[in-house]
C-alpha positions as semicolon CSV with decimal commas, in nm:
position;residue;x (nm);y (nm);z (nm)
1;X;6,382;-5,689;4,289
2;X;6,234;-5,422;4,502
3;X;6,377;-5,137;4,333
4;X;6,162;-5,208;4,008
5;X;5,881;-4,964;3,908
6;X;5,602;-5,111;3,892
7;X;5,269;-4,984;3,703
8;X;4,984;-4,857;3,897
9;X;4,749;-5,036;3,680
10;X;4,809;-5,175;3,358
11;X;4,696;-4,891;3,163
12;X;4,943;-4,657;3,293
13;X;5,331;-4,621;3,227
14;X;5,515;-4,671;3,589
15;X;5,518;-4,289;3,840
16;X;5,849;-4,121;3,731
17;X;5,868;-4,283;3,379
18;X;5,826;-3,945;3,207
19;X;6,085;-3,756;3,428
20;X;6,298;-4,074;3,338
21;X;6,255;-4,036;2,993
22;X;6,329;-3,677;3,004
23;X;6,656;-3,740;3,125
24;X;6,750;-4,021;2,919
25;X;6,697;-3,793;2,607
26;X;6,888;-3,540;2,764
27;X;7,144;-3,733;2,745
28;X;7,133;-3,814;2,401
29;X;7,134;-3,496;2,302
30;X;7,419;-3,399;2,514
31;X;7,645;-3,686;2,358
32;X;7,530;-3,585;2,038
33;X;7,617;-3,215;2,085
34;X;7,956;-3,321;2,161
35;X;8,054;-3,553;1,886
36;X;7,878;-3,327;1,609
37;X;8,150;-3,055;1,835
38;X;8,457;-3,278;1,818
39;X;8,424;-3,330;1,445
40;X;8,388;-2,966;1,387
41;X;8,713;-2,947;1,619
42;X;8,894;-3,233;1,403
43;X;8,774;-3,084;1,043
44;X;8,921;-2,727;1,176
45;X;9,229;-2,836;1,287
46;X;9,324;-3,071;1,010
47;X;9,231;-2,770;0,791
48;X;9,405;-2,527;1,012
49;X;9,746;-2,746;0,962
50;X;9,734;-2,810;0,595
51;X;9,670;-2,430;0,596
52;X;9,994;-2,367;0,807
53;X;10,190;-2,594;0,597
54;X;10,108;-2,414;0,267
55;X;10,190;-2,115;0,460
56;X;10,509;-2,232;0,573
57;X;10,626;-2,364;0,256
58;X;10,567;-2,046;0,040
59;X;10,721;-1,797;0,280
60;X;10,986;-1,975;0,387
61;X;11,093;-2,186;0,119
62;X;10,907;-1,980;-0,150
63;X;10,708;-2,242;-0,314
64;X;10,474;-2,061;-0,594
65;X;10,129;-2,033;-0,627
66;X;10,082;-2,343;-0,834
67;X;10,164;-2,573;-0,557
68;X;9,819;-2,505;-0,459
69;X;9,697;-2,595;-0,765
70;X;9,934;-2,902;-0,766
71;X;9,818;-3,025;-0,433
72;X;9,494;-3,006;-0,505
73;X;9,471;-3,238;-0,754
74;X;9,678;-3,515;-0,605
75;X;9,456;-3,484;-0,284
76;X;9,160;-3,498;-0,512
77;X;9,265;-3,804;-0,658
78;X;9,361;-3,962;-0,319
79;X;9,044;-3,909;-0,165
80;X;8,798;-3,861;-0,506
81;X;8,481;-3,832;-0,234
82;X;8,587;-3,527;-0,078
83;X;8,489;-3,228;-0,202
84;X;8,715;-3,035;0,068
85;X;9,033;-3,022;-0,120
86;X;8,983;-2,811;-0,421
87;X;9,211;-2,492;-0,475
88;X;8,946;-2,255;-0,375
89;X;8,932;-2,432;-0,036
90;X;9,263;-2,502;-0,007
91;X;9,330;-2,120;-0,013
92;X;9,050;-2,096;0,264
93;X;9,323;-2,309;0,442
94;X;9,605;-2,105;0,434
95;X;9,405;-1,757;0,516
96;X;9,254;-1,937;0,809
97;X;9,537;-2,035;0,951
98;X;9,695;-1,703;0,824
99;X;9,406;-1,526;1,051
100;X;9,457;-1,750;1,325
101;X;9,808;-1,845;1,464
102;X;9,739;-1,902;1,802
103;X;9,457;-2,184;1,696
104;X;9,284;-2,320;1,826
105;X;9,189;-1,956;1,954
106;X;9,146;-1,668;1,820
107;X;9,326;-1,399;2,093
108;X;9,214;-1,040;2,139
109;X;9,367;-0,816;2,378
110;X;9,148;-0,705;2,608
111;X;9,207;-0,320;2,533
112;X;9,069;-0,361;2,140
113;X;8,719;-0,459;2,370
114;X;8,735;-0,131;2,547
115;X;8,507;0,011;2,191
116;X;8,243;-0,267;2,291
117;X;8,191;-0,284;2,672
118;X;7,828;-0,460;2,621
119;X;8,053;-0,819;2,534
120;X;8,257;-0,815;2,873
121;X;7,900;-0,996;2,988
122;X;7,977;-1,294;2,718
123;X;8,316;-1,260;2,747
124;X;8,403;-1,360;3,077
125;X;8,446;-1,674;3,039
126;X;8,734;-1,702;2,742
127;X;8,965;-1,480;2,974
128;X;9,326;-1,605;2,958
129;X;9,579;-1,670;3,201
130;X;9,755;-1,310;3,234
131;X;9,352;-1,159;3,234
132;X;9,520;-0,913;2,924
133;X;9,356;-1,116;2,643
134;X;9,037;-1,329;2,567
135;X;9,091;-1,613;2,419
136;X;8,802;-1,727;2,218
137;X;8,767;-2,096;2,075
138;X;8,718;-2,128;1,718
139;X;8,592;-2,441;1,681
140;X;8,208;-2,279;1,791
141;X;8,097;-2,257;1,450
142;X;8,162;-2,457;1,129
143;X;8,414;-2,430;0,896
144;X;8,121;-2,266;0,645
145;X;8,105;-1,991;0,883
146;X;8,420;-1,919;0,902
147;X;8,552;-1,923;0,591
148;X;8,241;-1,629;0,546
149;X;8,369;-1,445;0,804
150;X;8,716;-1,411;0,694
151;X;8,608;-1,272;0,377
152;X;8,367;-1,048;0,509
153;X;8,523;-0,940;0,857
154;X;8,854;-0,819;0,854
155;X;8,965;-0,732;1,188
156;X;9,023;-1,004;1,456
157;X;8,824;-0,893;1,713
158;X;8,510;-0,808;1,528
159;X;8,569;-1,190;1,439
160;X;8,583;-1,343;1,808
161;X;8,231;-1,116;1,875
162;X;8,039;-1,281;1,566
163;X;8,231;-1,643;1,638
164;X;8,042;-1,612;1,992
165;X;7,740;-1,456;1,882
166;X;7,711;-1,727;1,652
167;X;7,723;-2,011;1,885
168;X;7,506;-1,852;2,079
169;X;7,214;-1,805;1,864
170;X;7,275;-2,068;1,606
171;X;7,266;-1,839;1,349
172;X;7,317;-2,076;1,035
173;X;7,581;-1,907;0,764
174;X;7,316;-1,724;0,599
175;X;7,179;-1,567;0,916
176;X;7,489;-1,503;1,033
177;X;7,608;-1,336;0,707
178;X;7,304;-1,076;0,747
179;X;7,357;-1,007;1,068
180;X;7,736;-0,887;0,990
181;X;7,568;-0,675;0,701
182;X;7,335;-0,539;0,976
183;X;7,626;-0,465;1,221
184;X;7,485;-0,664;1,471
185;X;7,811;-0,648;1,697
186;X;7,765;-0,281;1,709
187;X;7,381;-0,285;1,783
188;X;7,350;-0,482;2,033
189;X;7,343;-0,363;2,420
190;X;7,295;-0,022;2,248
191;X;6,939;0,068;2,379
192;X;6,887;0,393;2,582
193;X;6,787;0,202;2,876
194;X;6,755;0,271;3,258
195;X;6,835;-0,103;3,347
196;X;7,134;-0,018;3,596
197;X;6,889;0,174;3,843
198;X;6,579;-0,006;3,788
199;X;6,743;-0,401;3,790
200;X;6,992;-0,555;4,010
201;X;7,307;-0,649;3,925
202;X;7,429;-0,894;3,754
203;X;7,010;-0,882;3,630
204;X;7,073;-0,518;3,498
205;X;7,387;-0,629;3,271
206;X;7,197;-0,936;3,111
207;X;6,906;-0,721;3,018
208;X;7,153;-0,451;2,822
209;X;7,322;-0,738;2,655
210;X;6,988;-0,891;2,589
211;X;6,846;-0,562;2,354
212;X;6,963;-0,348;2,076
213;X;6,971;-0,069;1,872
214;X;6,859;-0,076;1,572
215;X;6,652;-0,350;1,515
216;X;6,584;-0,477;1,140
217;X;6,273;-0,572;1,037
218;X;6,359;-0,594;0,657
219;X;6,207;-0,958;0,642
220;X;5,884;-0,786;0,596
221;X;5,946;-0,671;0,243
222;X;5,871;-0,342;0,119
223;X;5,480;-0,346;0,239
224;X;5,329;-0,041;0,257
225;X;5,337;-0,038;0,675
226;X;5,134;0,277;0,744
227;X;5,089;0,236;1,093
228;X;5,110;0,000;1,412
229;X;4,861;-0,239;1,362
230;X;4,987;-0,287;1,042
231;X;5,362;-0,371;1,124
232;X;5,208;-0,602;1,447
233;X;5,008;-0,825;1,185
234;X;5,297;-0,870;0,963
235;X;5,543;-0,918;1,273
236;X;5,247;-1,208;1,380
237;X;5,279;-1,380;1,082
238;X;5,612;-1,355;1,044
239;X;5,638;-1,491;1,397
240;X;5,978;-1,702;1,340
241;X;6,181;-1,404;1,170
242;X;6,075;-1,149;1,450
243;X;6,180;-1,396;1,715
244;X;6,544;-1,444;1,496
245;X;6,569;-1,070;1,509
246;X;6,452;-1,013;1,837
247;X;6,778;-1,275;1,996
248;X;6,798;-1,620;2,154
249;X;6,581;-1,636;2,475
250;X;6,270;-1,471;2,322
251;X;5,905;-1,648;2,304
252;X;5,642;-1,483;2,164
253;X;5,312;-1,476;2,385
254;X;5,079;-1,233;2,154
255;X;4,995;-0,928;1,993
256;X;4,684;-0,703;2,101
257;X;4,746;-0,880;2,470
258;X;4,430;-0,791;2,613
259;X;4,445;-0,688;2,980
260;X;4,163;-0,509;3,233
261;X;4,270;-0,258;3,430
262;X;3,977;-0,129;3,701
263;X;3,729;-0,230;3,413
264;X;3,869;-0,059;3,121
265;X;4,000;-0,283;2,811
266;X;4,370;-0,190;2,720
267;X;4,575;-0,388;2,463
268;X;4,938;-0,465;2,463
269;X;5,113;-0,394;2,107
270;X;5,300;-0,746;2,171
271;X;5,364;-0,933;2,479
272;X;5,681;-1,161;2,487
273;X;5,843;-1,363;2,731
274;X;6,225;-1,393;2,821
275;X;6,358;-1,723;2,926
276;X;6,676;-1,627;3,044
277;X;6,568;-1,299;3,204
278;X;6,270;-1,500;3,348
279;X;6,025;-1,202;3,278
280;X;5,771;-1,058;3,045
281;X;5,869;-0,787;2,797
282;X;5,646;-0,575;2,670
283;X;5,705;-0,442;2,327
284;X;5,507;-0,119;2,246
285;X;5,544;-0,029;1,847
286;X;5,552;0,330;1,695
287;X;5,510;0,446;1,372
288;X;5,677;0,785;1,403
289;X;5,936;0,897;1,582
290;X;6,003;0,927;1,917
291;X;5,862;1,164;2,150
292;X;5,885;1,154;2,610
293;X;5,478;1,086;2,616
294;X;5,529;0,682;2,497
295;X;5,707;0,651;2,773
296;X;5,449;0,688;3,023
297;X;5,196;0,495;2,858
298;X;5,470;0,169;2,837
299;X;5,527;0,260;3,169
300;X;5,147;0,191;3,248
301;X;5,119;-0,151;3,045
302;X;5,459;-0,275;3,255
303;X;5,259;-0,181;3,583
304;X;4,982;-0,409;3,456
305;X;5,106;-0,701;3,315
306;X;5,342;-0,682;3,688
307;X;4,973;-0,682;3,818
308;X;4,778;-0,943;3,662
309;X;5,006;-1,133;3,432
310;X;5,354;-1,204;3,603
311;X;5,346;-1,492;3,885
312;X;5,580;-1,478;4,191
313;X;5,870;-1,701;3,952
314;X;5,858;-1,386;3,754
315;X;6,134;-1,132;3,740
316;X;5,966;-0,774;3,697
317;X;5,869;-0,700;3,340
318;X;6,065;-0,503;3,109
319;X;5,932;-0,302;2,828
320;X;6,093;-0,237;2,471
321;X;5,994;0,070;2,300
322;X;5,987;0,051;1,956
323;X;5,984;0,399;1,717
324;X;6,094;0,446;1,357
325;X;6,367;0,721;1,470
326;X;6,471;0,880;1,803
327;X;6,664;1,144;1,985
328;X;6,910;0,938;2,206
329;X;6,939;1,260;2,428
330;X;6,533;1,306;2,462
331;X;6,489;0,952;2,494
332;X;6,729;0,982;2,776
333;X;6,573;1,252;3,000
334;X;6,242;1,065;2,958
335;X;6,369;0,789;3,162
336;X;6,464;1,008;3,426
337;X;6,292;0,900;3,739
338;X;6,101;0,631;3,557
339;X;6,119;0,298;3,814
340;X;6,039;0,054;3,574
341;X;6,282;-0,113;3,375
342;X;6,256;0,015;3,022
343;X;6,438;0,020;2,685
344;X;6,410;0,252;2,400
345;X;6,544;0,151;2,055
346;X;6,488;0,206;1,699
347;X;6,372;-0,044;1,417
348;X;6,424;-0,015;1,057
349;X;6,231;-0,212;0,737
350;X;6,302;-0,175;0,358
351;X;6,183;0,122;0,253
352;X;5,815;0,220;0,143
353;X;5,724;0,198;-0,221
354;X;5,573;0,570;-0,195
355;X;5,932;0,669;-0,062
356;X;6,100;0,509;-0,364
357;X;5,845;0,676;-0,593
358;X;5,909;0,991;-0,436
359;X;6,299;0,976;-0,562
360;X;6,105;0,871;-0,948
361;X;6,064;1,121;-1,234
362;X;5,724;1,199;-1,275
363;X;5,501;1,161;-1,577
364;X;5,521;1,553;-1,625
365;X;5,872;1,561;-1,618
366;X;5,892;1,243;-1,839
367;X;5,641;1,390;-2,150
368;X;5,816;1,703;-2,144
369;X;6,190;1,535;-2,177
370;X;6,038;1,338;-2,462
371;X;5,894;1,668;-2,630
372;X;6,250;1,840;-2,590
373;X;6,375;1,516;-2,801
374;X;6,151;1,507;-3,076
């Protein structure tokens, strides 16, 4: 039995066990992804059928409405611990498969993608057979999801974009939901950005796909967020929200990142950390709006966290610049000639209380309505 492990002593686990382990879990996970994926697939397609059917028999035997109603409670009976079969969802059914005839894809033609060029990058891979369509597979999200979507997006293609977005970031329904109202689809990629001259291809394409414009902050409520520090300290505490908003890939590394620079302190707004562009990003906030001279001082805090934070693993850093409003077209020429790859974008939160109370009637106005009245 010479191909056993054996212990170095007997207070350690044998060399390798943990890298073992790893793997074994792996594993698990991996089998587990796919059956949770292969039920979704089953519960979509059984759905997708009894959806075609009720299609079929109204339009082309012209069966009423109350054969819904009708099948619903027989199938309710049949199977009394299923909740799936009620008319409501039943109805869910037939739109679904209504939406969807070539399930178990949805298929867009590839000239409807020409208004969103940032998704060729995820879209590569759902390219049919005559390259004039992508076809995208539905059963990536839940049924839950779905059934959202087709009530709240009503063109096919915006569908196939938030069907992969979905699986990609694991937006639950709720997330997913605010992130239509938020027309993420249309954000994303949409940075002013010198990427293309300052990255390599197919590096420069990932990082456009991997920012957008604008980003929401509303998760931090209608505090009174004056300035920079203030919207850092509410981003830091409201770590798990900024990452959701931020994308999948993001890790959050700290705000006020303190670095030394030929023995002068400077501090980084917020330093994150990409795993899928394998680089640091440096996010520099602004309270106003945006004007050519943040550039150069982003530029500066890329140079040094190139310097003294990245290792050789490291891509080169990217920065994010963050301003309540911008001029695409300034924001444009004040990347000219810049060599550092750099992003400018927009961010939004609910609005200030003094900027509702602004739009108020004031107590002058008030007293002097009530005199008119008495």
């Amino acid at each position: 039995m010479s191909d056993i492990i054996k212990p170095k002593t007997n207070n350690q686990l044998p060399e390798g066990y943990e890298y073992w382990r790893k793997t074994i879990v792996s594993r698990i996970e991996n089998a587990k992804l796919r059956v949770s994926f292969h039920v979704n697939a089953d519960l979509l397609s059984l759905y997708w059928s009894i959806g075609s059917d009720i299609l079929e028999k109204q339009q082309k035997l012209g069966w009423g409405a109350q054969v819904i109603e009708k099948l619903s409670q027989d199938l309710s009976r049949a199977f009394p611990e299923d909740r799936g079969y009620s008319v409501r969802n039943l109805k869910y059914m037939r739109a679904f498969a209504e939406a969807y005839p070539d399930f178990p894809f949805v298929q867009v033609p590839l000239a409807q993608l020409q208004e969103y060029p940032i998704w060729h990058v995820p879209l590569d891979r759902f390219h049919g057979d005559d390259n004039e369509f992508v076809q995208v597979p539905l059963a990536q999200i839940t049924w839950y999801h779905h059934i959202s979507l087709l009530s709240k997006v009503k063109d096919n293609t915006k569908r196939a974009l938030y069907i992969i977005a979905t699986a990609q970031e694991g937006w639950s329904r709720d997330v997913m939901l605010l992130q239509v109202a938020n027309n993420y689809i249309a954000a994303k990629g949409n940075t002013i950005n010198n990427f293309d001259v300052t990255l390599p291809s197919p590096e420069s394409d990932l990082a456009k796909y991997t920012f957008k414009d604008p980003y929401n902050f509303s998760f931090l409520g209608t505090v009174a967020l004056q300035n920079e520090l203030d919207i850092e300290k509410e981003l830091a505490t409201r770590v798990t929200d900024f990452l959701l908003e931020m994308g999948k890939g993001f890790a959050f590394i700290g705000r006020q990142y303190h670095v030394i620079v030929d023995g002068d302190d400077y501090y980084i707004d917020i330093l994150m950390y990409h795993l899928h562009l394998h680089c640091y990003v440096v996010v520099e906030l602004k309270a106003v709006e945006f004007i050519p001279e943040f550039v150069s001082k982003l530029n500066f805090y890329i140079s040094a966290v190139d310097e003294y934070v990245k290792t050789p693993e490291d891509k080169p850093t990217i920065g994010l610049l963050l301003c309540r409003s911008k001029s695409d077209t300034k924001a444009g020429f004040a990347l000219r000639g810049v060599t550092q790859p750099l992003g400018i974008a927009e961010y939004e939160t609910q609005k200030l209380f003094a900027d509702v109370a602004s739009s108020l009637p004031q107590v002058e106005d008030l007293e002097n309505e009530l005199k008119d009245n008495i």
